[in-house]
Each structure stands twice: as C-alpha cells, then as structure tokens.
C-alpha positions in Angstrom: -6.0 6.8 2.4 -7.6 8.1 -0.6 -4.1 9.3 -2.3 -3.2 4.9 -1.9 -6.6 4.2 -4.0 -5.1 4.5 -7.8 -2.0 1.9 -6.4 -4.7 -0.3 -4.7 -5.3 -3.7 -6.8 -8.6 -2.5 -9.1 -11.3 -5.4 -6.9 -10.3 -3.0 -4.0 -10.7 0.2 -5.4 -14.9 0.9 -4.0 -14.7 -1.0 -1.2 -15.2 0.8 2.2 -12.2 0.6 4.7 -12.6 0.6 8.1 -10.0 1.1 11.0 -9.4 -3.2 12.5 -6.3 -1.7 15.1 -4.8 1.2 15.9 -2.8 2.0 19.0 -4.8 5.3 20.2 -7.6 3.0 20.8 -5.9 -0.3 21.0 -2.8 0.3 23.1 0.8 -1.1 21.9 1.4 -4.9 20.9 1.7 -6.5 18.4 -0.1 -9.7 19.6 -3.4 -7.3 19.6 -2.9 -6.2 16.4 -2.9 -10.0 15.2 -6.3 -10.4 17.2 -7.7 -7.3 15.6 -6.7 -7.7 11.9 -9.5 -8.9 10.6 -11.0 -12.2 8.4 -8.3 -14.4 6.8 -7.7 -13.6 3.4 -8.6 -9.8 3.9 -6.5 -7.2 2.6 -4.8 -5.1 5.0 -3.3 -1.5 5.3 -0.8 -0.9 7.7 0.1 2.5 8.3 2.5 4.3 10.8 3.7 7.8 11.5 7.0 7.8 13.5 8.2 10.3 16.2 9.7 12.6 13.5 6.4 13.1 11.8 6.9 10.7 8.4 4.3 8.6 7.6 5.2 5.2 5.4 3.4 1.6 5.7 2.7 -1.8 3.6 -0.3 -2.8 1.4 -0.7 -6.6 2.0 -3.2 -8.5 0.1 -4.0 -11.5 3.2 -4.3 -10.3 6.6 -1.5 -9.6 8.6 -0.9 -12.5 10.8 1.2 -14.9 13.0 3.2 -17.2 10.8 5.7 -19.8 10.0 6.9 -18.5 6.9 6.6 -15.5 4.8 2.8 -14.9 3.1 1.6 -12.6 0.3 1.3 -12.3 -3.0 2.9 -9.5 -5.7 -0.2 -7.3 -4.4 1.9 -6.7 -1.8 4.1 -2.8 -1.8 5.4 -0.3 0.9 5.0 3.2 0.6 5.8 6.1 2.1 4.8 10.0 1.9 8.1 11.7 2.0 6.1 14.4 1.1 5.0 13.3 -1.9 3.7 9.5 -2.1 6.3 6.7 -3.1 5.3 3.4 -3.5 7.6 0.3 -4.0 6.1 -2.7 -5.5 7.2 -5.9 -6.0 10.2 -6.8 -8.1 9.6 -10.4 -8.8 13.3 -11.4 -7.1 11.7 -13.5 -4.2 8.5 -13.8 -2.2 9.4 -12.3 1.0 6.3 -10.7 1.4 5.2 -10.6 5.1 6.1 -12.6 7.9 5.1 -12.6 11.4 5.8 -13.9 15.2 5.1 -12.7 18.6 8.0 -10.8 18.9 8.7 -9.5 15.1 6.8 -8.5 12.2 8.4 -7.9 8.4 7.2 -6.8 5.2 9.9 -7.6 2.5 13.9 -9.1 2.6 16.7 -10.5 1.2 19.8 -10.9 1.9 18.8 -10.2 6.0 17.7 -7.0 5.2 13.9 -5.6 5.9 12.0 -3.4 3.6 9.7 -2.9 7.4 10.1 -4.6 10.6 8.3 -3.5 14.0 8.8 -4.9 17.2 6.3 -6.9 19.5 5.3 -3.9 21.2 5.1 -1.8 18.2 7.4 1.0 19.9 10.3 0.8 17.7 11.2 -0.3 14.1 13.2 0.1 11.2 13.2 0.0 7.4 16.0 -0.6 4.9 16.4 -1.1 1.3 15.4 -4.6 0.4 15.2 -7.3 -2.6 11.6 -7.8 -2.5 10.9 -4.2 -3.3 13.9 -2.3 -3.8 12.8 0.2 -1.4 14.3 3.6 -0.3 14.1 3.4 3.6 10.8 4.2 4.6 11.6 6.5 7.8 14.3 9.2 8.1 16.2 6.7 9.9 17.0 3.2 9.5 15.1 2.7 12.8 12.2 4.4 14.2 9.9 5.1 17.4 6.1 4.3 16.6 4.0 7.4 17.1 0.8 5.7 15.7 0.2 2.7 13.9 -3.1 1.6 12.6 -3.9 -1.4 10.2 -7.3 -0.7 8.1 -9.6 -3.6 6.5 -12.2 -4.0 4.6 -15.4 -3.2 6.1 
C-alpha cells in the first residue's frame, strides 16, 4: 500500500487502512465482499494478485457496492504494478466509474469494454483498455484467475 499513498486524494494520505474483505479470511463471493466493504461513502482499495503473480486493482472514492448504475467520482483510478506502479486516472470522457450486481462488478467502460470486471464468485476476471481511464490491461491477460483479492478501508 504505501507505494499508492502519493496517488491517494491528499484528505486520505494519514489515515490508517485496515483490511474490510479479503478472500484468505473471507472465502470467494462477491456478495460477501459487498457485506464487508465498509460505511457508505468510505473510500475503498481493491486489490488483487492473479494466478500468474501480477498485482493491479482500483482506488474508488465511495464504497464498493451493489448498484443500479455506475458510482464514483474522478478520485476514482486503476493501477497496476507491472513491476513498476502504473496508475490510470480518470480522463474526464464519461463517468463509468464503478458499478455493481450480484453476479458482476466493473470499475471503468465505454464502448462495452471494462477497464476491471470480476465475477460473483471473485474466481475469474478480466481487464481491457477502457474510455474512462485509458487503461493498459491490468493483468497479463485480458482475463484472469483471482489468487487473492482484498478490499482495504479506512479504519
């Protein structure tokens, strides 16, 4: 976490995080990771290694939650240590930020494409270039197998 601080909006910067989900302790769904993710309005950290050993994730400014529509303001970015950190933040072309349901949870779009997207029971997911933040793909592969995912929050 500490390499994410500098791209962290500044309010954020000396707050303590704490771990809200992660699927070590928490098991694989995404329905428990909605339960876990902490007050409303929290900023939330979602990271993930895949089974090839990358690590990437999304910064979103509200909690990450079940919703109708997309959420999120221009706090929102993806990143990914490939091996160095990238982060991707928001290009003002639409507010696809993050949207979630039972069975699918994205972080940026346009044009049907998702910056991240991860299944309902977290096992697989994929990343591809995408309007909101003009995004490399995240993972080695356009799709991915979850490793570990854990969301952090503010303690």
């Amino acid at each position: 976490l500490p390499q994410l601080g500098p791209h962290l909006p500044p309010r954020l910067t000396q707050q303590p995080w704490r771990l809200l989900y992660g699927t070590r302790r928490d098991g694989f769904s995404l329905r428990t990771l909605y339960r876990c993710g902490g007050q409303p309005g929290c900023p939330a950290l979602l990271l993930i290694r895949d089974t090839e050993g990358q690590a990437f994730g999304a910064f979103s400014a509200s909690t990450i939650r079940c919703s109708n529509g997309f959420y999120g303001t221009g706090e929102t970015f993806l990143f990914s240590f490939s091996p160095e950190l990238k982060v991707f933040r928001w290009t003002g072309r639409n507010n696809f930020f993050v949207k979630g349901d039972v069975d699918l949870l994205m972080v940026g779009g346009g044009s049907g494409r998702f910056g991240l997207w991860l299944d309902g029971d977290l096992h697989h997911g994929g990343s591809h270039p995408c309007e909101t933040f003009d995004n490399e793909t995240l993972s080695p592969q356009e799709e991915f197998c979850v490793q570990d995912l854990e969301v952090w929050g503010l303690a």
